[in-house]
C-alpha positions as CSV (number, residue, x, y, z in Angstrom):
1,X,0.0,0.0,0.0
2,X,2.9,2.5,1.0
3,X,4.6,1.6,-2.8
4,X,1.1,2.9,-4.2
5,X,1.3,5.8,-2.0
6,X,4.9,6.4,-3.2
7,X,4.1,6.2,-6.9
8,X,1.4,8.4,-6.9
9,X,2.9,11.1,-5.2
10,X,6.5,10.6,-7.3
11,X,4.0,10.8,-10.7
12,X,2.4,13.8,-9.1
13,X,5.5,15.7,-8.5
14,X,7.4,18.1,-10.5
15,X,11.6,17.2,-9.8
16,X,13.5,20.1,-10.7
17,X,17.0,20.2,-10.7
18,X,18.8,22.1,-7.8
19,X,20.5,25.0,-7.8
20,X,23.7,25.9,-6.5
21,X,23.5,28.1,-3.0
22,X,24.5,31.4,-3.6
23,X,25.5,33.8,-0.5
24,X,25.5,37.8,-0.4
25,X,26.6,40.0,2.4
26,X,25.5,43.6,2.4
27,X,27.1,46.1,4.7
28,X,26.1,49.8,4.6
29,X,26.3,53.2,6.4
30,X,25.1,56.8,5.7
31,X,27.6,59.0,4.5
32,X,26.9,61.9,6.5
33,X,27.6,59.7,10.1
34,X,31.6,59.6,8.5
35,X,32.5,62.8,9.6
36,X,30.6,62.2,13.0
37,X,32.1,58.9,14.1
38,X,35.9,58.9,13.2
39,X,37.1,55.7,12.2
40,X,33.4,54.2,11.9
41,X,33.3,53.5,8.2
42,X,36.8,52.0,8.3
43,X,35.2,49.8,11.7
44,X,32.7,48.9,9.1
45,X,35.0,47.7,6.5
46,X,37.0,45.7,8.4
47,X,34.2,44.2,10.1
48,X,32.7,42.9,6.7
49,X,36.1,41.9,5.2
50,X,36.2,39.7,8.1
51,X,32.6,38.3,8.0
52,X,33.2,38.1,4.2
53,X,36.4,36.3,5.1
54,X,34.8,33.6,7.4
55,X,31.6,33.0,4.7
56,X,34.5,32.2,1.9
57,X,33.4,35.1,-0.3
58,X,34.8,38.3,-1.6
59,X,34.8,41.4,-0.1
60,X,33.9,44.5,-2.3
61,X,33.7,48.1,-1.1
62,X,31.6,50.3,-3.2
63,X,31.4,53.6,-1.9
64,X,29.2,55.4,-4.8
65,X,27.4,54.3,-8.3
66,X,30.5,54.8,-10.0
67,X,31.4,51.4,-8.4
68,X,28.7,49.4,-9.1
């Protein structure tokens, strides 16, 4: 009975084929808090370099449209 079960469901079923896992890491501040917090954007940056580090992906800064 639980083969019958098992067939009909398997017939019923779409498989589609996986796709690879893909991981992103965003990390952002507002411009104007720079001058107000010395050293907070380079805190920033070196705090997702190393989170981008232990993930195993690049790390990217873009700091205006002209880098994306």
């Amino acid at each position: 009975m639980a083969d019958d079960a098992t067939a009909a469901l398997d017939s019923a079923l779409v498989r589609t084929a996986r796709r690879r896992t893909r991981v992103g890491l965003v990390s952002g501040g507002l411009a104007a808090y720079w001058p107000q917090f010395p050293g907070l954007r380079d805190q920033l940056q070196d705090s997702a370099r190393a989170t981008a580090g232990l993930l195993g992906i690049p790390f990217r800064a873009v700091t205006g449209p002209g880098d994306l």
